[in-house]
matplotlib code that plots the C-alpha trace (Angstrom):
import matplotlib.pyplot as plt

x = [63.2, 65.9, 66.6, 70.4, 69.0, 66.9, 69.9, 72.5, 70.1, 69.3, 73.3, 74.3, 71.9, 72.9, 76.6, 76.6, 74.7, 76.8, 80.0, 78.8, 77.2, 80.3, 83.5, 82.7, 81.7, 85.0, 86.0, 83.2, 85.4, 86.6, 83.2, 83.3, 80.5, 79.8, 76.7, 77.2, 73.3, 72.5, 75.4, 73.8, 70.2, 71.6, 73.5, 71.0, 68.5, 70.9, 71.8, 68.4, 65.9, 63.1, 61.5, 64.9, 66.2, 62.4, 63.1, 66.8, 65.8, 63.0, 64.9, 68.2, 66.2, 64.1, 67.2, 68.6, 65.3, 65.2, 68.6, 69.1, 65.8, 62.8, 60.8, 59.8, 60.0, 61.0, 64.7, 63.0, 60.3, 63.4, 65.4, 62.3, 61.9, 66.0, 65.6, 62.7, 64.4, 67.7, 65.9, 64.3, 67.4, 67.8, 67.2, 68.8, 72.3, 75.1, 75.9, 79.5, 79.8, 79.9, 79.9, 76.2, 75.7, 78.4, 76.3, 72.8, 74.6, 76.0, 72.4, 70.9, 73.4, 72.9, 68.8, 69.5, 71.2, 68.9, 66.1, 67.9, 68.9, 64.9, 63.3, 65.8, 67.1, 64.9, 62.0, 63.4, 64.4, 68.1, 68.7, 72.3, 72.8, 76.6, 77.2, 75.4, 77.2, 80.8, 80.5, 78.4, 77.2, 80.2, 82.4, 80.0, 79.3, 82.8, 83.3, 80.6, 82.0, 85.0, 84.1, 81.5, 84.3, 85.3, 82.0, 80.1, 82.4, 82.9, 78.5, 79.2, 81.5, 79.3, 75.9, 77.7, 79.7, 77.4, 74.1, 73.4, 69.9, 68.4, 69.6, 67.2, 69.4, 72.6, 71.6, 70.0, 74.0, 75.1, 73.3, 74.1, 77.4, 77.4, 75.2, 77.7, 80.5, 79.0, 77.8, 81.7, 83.2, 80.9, 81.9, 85.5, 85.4, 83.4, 86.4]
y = [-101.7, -99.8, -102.1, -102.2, -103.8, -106.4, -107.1, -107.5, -110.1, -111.9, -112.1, -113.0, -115.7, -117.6, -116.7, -118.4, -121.6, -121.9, -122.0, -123.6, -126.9, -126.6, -125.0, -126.4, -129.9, -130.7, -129.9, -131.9, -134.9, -133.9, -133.7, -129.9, -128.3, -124.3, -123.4, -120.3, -119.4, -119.3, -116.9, -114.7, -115.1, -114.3, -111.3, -109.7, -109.9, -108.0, -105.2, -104.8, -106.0, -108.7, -108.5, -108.8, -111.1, -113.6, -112.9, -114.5, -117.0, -117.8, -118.1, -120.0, -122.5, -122.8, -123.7, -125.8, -128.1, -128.0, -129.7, -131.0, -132.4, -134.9, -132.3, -129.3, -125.6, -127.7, -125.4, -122.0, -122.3, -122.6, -120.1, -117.8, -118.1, -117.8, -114.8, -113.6, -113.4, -112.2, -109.2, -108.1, -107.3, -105.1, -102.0, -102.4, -102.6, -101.1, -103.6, -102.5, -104.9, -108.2, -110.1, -110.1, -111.2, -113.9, -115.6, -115.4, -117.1, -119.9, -119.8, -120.3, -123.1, -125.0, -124.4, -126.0, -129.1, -129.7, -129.4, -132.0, -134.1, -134.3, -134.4, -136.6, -139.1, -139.3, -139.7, -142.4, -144.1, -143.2, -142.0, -141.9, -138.4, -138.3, -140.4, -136.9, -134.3, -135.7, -136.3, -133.3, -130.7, -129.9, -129.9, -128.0, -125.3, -125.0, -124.5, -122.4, -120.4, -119.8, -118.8, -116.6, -114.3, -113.3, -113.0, -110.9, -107.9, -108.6, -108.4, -105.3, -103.7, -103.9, -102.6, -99.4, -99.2, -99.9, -100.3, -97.2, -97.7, -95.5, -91.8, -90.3, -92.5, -91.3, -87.9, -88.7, -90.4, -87.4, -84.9, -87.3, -86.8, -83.2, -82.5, -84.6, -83.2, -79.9, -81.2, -82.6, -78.6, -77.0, -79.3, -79.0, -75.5, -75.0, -77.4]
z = [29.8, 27.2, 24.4, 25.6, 28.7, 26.8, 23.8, 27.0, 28.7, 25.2, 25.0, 28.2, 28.3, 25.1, 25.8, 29.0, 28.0, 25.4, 27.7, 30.5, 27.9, 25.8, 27.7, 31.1, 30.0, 29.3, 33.1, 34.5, 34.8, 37.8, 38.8, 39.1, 36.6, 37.6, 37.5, 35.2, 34.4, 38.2, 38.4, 35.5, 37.0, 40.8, 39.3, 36.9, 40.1, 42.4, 39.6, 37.9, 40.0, 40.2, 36.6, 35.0, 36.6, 36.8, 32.8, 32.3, 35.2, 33.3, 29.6, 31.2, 33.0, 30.0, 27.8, 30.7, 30.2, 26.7, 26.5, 29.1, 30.9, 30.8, 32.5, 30.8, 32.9, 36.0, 36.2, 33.8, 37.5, 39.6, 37.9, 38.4, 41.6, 42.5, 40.6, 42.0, 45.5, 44.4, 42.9, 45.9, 47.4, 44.1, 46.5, 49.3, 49.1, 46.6, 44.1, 44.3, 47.5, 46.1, 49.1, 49.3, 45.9, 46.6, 49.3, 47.1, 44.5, 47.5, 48.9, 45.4, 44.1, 47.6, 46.9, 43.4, 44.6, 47.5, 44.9, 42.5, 45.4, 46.4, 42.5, 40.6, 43.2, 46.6, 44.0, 42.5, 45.6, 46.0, 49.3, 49.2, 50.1, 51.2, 47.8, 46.1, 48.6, 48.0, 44.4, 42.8, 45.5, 46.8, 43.7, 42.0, 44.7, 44.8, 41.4, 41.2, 43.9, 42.4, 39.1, 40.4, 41.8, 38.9, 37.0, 39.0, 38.5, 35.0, 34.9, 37.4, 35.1, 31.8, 33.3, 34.7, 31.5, 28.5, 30.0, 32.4, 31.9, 34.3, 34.2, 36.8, 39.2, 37.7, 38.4, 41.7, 42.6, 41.2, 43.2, 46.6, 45.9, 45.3, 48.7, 50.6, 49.3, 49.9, 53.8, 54.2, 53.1, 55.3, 58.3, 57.5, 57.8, 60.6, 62.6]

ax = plt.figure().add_subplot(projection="3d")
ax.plot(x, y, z, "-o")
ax.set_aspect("equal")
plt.show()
């Protein structure tokens, strides 16, 4: 890990827990709170991988249950795991198509809800699931949604701007490029 990669994480964490328990609590009236860090944790898994992302899943769940939870490492475990599963498909797509990314983040938040439905109201005897889908999952996986259309990019935009972290892949894109450019001349003038 380059120490660009570690200060970006280390910022991105804290700047997003700071908006979404500060900025975002204001909006939560209308019952609509995005779930910023499991954007971050989705994203960093699907741009850098499994151990980055098990590292800010790990660190934003670990500040989400420090101030906001009984339970201690309850959502830094979750976060881990979400991680953990984002980053495995790391490798196999581009991260330039964000529709994949989109639906971990859908797949994640509806994970997160589903958890928190079971651990904090089933457990305690409330069973009143449409009263939980109408007034938090759905707004908030909405919300979430929405927001994450915008941020993913933006994430997108500063690893392959200021991060660039691995330059044997650089070069390896480079020389892809420069054999199928060289492949696409050669057919073009054999036709």
């Amino acid at each position: 890990m380059t120490v660009k990669r570690i200060l970006t994480g280390i910022v991105a964490v804290f700047l997003f827990f700071l908006i979404q328990s500060s900025v975002f609590k204001h909006l939560a009236y209308i019952g609509a709170l995005p779930n910023l860090l499991l954007i971050l944790t989705v994203s960093y898994g699907y741009l850098r991988g499994e151990q980055s992302a098990m590292i800010v899943g790990f660190f934003s769940g670990l500040l989400l249950d420090i101030f906001g939870m009984n339970v201690l490492g309850l959502y830094a475990l979750i976060y881990v795991y979400l991680g953990y599963l984002a980053g495995t498909c790391h490798t196999w797509y581009e991260p330039v198509d964000f529709r994949i990314p989109l639906a971990m983040i859908f797949a994640g938040d509806l994970c997160v809800l589903l958890l928190e439905f079971v651990l904090f109201f089933v457990l305690n005897g409330d069973f009143g699931f449409r009263y939980y889908l109408t007034g938090k999952a759905l707004p908030e996986l909405a919300a979430t949604m929405i927001l994450s259309i915008p941020v993913y990019p933006l994430l997108l935009w500063i690893e392959e701007r200021f991060v660039n972290v691995d330059p044997a892949e650089k070069k390896k894109k480079e020389d892809w490029n420069v054999a199928d450019l060289a492949e696409a001349e050669r057919k073009d003038g054999i036709s």
